[in-house]
C-alpha positions in Angstrom: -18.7 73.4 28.8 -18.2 73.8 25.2 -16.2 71.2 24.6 -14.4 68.1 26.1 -11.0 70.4 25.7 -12.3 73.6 26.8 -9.4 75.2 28.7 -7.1 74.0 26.1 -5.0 76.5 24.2 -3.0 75.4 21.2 -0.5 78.3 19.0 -1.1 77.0 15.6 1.8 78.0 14.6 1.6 75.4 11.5 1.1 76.0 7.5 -0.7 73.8 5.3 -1.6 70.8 6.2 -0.6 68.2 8.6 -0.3 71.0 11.7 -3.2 72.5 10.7 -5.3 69.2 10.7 -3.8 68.0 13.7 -4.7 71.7 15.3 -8.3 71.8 13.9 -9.1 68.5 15.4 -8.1 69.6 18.6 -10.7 72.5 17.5 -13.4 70.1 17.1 -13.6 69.0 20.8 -14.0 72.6 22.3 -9.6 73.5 22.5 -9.5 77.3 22.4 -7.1 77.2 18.8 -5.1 80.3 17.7 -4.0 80.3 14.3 -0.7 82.5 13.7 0.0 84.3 10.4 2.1 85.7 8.4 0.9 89.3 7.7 -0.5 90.3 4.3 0.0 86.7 2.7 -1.2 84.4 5.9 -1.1 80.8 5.6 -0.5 78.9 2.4 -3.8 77.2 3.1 -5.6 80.0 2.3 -4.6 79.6 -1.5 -4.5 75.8 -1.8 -6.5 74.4 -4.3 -9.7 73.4 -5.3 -10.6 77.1 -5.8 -13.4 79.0 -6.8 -13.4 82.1 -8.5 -10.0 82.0 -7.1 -10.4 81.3 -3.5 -9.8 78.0 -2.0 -12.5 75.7 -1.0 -10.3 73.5 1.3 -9.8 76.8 3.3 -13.0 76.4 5.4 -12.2 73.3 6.5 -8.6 73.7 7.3 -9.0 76.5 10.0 -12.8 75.6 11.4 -12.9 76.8 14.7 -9.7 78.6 15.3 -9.3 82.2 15.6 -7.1 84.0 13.4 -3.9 86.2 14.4 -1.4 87.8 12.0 1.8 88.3 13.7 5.6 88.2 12.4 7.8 86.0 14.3 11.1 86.9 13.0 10.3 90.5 14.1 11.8 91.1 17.5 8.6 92.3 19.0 6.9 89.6 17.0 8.8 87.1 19.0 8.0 88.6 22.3 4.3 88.4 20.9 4.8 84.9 20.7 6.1 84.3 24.2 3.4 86.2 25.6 1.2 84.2 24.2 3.3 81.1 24.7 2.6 81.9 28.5 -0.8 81.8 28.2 -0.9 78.2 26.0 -0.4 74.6 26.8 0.6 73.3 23.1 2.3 75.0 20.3 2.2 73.0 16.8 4.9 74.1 14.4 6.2 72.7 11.3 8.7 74.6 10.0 11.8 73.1 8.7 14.2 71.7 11.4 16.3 74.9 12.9 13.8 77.5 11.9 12.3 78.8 15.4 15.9 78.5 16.8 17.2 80.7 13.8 14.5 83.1 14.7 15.5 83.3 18.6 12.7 81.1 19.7 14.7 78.4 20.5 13.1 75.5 22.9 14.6 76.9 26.4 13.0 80.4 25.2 9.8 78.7 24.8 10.3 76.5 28.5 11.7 79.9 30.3 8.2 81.7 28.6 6.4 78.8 30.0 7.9 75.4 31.4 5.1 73.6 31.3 4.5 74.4 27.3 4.3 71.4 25.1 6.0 71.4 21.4 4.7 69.4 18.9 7.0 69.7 16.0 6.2 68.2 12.7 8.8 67.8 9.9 9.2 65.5 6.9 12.3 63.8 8.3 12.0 64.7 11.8 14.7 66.2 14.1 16.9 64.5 14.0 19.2 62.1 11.5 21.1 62.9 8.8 18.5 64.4 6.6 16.4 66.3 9.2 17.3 69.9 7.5 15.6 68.4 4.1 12.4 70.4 2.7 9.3 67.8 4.0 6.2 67.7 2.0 4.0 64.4 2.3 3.7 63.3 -1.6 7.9 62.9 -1.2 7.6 61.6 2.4 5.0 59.5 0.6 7.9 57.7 -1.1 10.3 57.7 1.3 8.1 55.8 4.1 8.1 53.0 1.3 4.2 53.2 0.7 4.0 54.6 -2.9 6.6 51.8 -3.9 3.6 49.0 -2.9 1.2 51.2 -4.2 0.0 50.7 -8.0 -0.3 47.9 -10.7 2.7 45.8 -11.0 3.3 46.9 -14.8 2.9 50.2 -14.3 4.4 53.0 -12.4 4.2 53.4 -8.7 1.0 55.5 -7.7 1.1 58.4 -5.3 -2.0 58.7 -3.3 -4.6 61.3 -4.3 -4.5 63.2 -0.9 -2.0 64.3 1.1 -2.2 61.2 3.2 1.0 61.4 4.7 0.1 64.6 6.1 -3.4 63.8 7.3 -1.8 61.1 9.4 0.6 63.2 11.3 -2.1 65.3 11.7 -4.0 62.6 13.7 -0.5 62.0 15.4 0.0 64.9 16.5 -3.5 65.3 17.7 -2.8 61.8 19.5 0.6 63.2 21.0 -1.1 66.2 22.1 -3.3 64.1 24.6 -0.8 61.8 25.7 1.2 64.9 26.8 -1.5 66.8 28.0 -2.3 64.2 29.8 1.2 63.1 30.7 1.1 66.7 32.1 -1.6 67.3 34.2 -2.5 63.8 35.1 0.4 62.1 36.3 2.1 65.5 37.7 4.4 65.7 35.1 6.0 68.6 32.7 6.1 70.1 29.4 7.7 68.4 26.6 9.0 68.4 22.8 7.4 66.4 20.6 9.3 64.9 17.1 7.5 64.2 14.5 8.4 63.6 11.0 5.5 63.3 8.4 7.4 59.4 6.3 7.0 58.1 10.4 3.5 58.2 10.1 3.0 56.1 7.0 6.1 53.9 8.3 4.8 52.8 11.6 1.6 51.5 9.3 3.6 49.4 7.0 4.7 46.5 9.9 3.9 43.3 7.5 6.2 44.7 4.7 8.6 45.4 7.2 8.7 41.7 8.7 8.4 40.0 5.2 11.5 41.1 4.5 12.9 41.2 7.5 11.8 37.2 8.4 11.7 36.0 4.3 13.9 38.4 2.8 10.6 39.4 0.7 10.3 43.1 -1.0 6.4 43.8 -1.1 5.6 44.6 -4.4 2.8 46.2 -6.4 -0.5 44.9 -6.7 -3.9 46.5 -6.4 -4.9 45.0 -3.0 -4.1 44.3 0.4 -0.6 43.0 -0.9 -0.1 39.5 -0.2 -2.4 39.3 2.7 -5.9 38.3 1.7 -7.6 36.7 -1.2 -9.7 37.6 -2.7 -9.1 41.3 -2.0 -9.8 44.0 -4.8 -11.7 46.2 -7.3 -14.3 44.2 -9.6 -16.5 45.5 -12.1 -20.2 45.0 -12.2 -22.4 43.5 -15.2 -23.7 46.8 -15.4 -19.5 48.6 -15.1 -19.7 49.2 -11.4 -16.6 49.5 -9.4 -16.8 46.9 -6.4 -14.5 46.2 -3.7 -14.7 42.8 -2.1 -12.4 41.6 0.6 -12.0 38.8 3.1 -9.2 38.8 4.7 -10.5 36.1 7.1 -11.7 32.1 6.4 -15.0 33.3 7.8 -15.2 36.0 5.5 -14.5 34.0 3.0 -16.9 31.3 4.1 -19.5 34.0 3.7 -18.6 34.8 0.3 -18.6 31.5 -1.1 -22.5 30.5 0.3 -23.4 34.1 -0.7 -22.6 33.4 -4.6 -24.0 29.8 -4.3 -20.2 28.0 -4.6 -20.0 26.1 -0.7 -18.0 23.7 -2.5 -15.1 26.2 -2.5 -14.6 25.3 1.3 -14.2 21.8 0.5 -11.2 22.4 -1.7 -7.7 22.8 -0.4 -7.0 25.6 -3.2 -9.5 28.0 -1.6 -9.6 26.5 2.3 -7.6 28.6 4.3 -6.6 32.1 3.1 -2.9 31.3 3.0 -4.0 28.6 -0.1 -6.0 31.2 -1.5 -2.9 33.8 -1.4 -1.0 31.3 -3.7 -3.9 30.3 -5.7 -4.6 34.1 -5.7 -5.4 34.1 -10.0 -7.6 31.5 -9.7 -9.8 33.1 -7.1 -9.9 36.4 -8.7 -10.9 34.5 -12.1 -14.0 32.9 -9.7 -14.7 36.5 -8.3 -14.5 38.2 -11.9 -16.9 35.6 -13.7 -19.6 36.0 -10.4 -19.2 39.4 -10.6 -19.3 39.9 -15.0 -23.1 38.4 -14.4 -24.6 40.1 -12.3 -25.6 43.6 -11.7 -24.7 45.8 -9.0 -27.5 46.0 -6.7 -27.9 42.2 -7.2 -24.4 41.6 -5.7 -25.0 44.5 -3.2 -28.5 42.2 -1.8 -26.8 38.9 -2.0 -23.6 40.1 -0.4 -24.6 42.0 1.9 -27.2 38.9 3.3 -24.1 36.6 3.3 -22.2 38.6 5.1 -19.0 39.2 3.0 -17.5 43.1 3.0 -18.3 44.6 0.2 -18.8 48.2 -0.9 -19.1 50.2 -4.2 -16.5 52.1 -5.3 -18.1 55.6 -4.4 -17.4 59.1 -6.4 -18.6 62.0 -4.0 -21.5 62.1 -6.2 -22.6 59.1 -4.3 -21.6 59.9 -0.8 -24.0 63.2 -1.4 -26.5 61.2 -2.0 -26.2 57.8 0.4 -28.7 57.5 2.6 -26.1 56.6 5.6 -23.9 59.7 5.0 -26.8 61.4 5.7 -28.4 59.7 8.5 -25.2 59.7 10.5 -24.7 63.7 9.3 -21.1 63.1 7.7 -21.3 66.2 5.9 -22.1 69.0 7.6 -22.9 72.6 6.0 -21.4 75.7 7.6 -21.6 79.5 6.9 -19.2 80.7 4.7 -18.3 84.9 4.0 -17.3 84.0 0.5 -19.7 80.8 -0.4 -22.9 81.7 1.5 -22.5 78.3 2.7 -20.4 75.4 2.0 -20.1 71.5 3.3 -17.3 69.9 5.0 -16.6 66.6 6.8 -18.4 66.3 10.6 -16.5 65.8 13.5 -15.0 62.3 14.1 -15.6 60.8 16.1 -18.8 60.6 17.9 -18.6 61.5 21.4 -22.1 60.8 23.7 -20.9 62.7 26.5 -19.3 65.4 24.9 -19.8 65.5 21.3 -17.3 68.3 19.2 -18.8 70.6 17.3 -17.9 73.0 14.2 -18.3 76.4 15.7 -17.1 78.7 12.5 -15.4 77.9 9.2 -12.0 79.6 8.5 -12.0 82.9 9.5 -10.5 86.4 7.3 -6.7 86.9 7.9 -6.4 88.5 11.3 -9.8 88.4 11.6 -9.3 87.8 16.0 -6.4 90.0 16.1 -8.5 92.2 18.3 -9.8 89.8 20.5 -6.4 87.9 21.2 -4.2 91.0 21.6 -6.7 93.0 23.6 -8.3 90.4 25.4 -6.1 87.9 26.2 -3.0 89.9 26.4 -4.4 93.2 27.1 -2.7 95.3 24.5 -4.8 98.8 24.1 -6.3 99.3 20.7 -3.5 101.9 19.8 -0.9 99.9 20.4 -3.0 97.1 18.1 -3.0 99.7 15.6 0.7 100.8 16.3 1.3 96.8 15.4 -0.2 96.4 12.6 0.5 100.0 11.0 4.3 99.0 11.3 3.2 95.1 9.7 4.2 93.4 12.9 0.5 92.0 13.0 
C-alpha cells in the first residue's frame, strides 16, 4: 500500500484554500487526489502570494500530491467529464458559492444518479443554508463574522485579523475530518453517500464555546486582550532582559505552582491573591507586574533553563528564522524539502500527523496546469489521445 487511503479518490474541485487543504491532506495519507482546473488560468492558488520572480511559493504546498486536470465545467461536455469522473470517485470537495454547480447543471441528484454513493463536501463562507448563504465567503471576513477577530487584539486598539487564513485552514481540517466520518459512515456501517455543509465562520465558531457561555450564563461580551481571554493568569507575551519575546502560560494551579518554585517566589501559593487561578484572573495586573519584573532580569536562555526545570510552559516567541534552525524541528523532520520544476527545490511543512503503521508521505509538489490530463482522461476514463487533443484544441481541457 501507499497509503492508509489508497483506494480513495477525491475531485478537488476546490480553489484556493480551505478545499484545497482539506483535499491535500487527504493526499498525504495515500488518497488518489484529482485537482480540476479551469483551462488557461487554473486555480487561483497558482498565483497566490508569496511569489518569486512572480510565481507563487505557497503553490507547492497547496497541490502536493494531487494530479492536475484542466477541464471546463460549465461546458456541456465538460460536465459530462465531470460525471464520468464522478462515477469513478468517492468524495468531491467544492467551494463555490452556494447555487453555482446547480447553475451549471450539476446539481446534487446529477451527481447521486452519476454515482449514489458519491459524497459532497461543500464548503462556503456562510454555508447552505440561512439567510446569507449566497454571500461571497472568504475567511479574513468569515474571520469576523465567527466573532474571533472581535476578541482578538489589544483592548485600545483595533481588533486584529489573524495573519493566515485561519478560518480557512480549519475548514480544511473539517472537511478532511467530515470526509472520514462519511467514508466511513459509508462503507463501514453499510450506509450511503451524502452532502456535506460547511461554512468556513462555523469552523472558528464551534472553537469559541467559553465566549459563547459567558454571555450566555453572565451576560459577559469577551473582550480584547492579548491572552487566553479571561481564562488563565498569568497567560501572555513577556519580554526578555535581553528583548526576547516569551510566552508563559498556566492555565492550571499546578502550572502555576511550577512557575512560582521555578522563579524562587513559593510564597505566592500561600496567598489568596495568587492561590487558585480564578483569584489570579481578578488579580490579573498584579501577576503580570510579578511576571514582567522576573522576566525584565533575566536573560532568555536563563528563563528558558529555569522554566523549563520547573515545569511551567513556556516557549519563545519564534520568527521562522528560528524554527529553521531548532534543533527539534529538525529531529522530528517538520520541514521537509521537495523537488520543485521552478525552485530546484523548495521546503514545506511534513505530514501531520505521525502515523507508525502507515505514515503519509509527500509524493510530488504541485504539479504544471494539466500536467495529468493524459493520464486521467486516457487512463482512467479511456478517452483516445485524439479525442484528448480534440478537448483541449476546442479549450474544453
Amino acid at each position: 500500500m501507499s497509503g492508509a487511503l489508497e483506494g480513495i479518490r477525491v475531485l478537488d474541485a476546490s480553489t484556493v484554500i480551505a478545499g484545497p487543504f482539506g483535499a491535500a491532506l487527504l493526499g498525504d495519507f495515500g488518497a488518489d487526489v484529482i485537482k480540476i482546473e479551469m483551462p488557461g488560468s487554473g486555480d487561483s492558488g497558482r498565483n497566490m502570494g508569496p511569489l518569486y520572480e512572480g510565481k507563487s511559493l505557497r503553490w507547492a504546498a497547496f497541490a502536493r500530491n494531487k494530479k492536475s486536470i484542466t477541464l471546463d465545467l460549465r461546458k456541456e461536455e465538460g460536465k459530462n467529464l465531470f460525471l464520468k469522473l464522478v462515477k469513478k470517485s468517492d468524495l468531491i470537495i467544492e467551494n463555490f458559492r452556494t447555487g453555482t454547480l446547480d447553475k451549471w447543471g450539476l446539481d446534487i441528484q446529477t451527481i447521486k444518479k452519476a454515482n449514489p454513493k458519491i459524497i459532497v463536501i461543500r464548503i462556503t463562507g456562510y454555508g447552505q443554508t440561512g439567510p446569507y448563504a449566497h454571500l461571497a465567503g472568504f475567511g479574513t471576513p468569515a474571520t469576523a463574522f465567527s466573532g474571533l477577530t472581535y476578541m482578538t487584539g489589544y483592548p485600545d486598539r483595533p481588533p486584529v485579523n489573524p495573519p493566515i487564513s485561519l478560518c480557512d485552514y480549519l475548514a480544511g481540517l473539517y472537511s478532511a475530518f467530515a470526509a472520514m466520518v462519511c467514508v466511513y459512515y459509508r462503507d463501514v456501517n453499510h450506509g450511503t453517500g451524502q452532502e456535506v455543509d460547511l461554512s468556513l465562520y462555523e469552523s472558528v465558531f464551534r472553537m469559541l464555546e467559553g465566549a459563547i457561555a459567558n454571555y450566555d450564563i453572565a451576560g459577559e461580551i469577551t473582550e480584547r486582550r492579548p491572552s487566553i481571554s479571561g481564562s488563565a493568569s498569568p497567560s501572555g507575551t513577556f519580554k526578555t532582559k535581553d528583548d526576547k519575546w516569551v510566552v508563559l502560560v498556566c492555565s492550571t494551579d499546578r502550572t502555576f505552582e511550577y512557575f512560582a518554585h521555578g522563579i524562587g517566589r513559593s510564597d505566592l501559593l500561600e496567598d489568596n491573591r495568587f492561590n487558585t487561578n480564578g483569584a489570579r484572573v481578578k488579580n490579573n495586573m498584579l501577576v503580570e507586574e510579578i511576571v514582567i519584573d522576573w522576566m525584565s532580569r533575566h536573560e532568555y536562555q536563563e528563563v528558558k533553563a529555569i522554566l523549563d526545570k520547573a515545569g511551567a510552559p513556556m516557549s519563545l516567541v519564534y520568527s521562522m528564522e528560528d524554527i529553521f534552525e531548532d534543533p527539534h524541528y529538525a529531529a522530528r523532520e517538520n520541514i521537509i524539502e521537495i523537488e520543485h520544476p521552478d525552485f530546484g527545490t523548495i521546503k514545506m511543512p511534513c505530514v501531520v500527523p505521525k502515523l507508525s503503521a502507515m505514515p503519509g508521505k509527500v509524493k510530488w509538489g504541485g504539479p504544471k496546469l494539466g500536467a495529468h490530463n493524459q493520464d486521467v482522461y486516457e487512463n482512467l476514463l479511456g478517452l483516445t489521445p485524439e479525442e484528448i487533443g480534440d478537448l483541449k484544441k476546442r479549450e474544453i481541457i
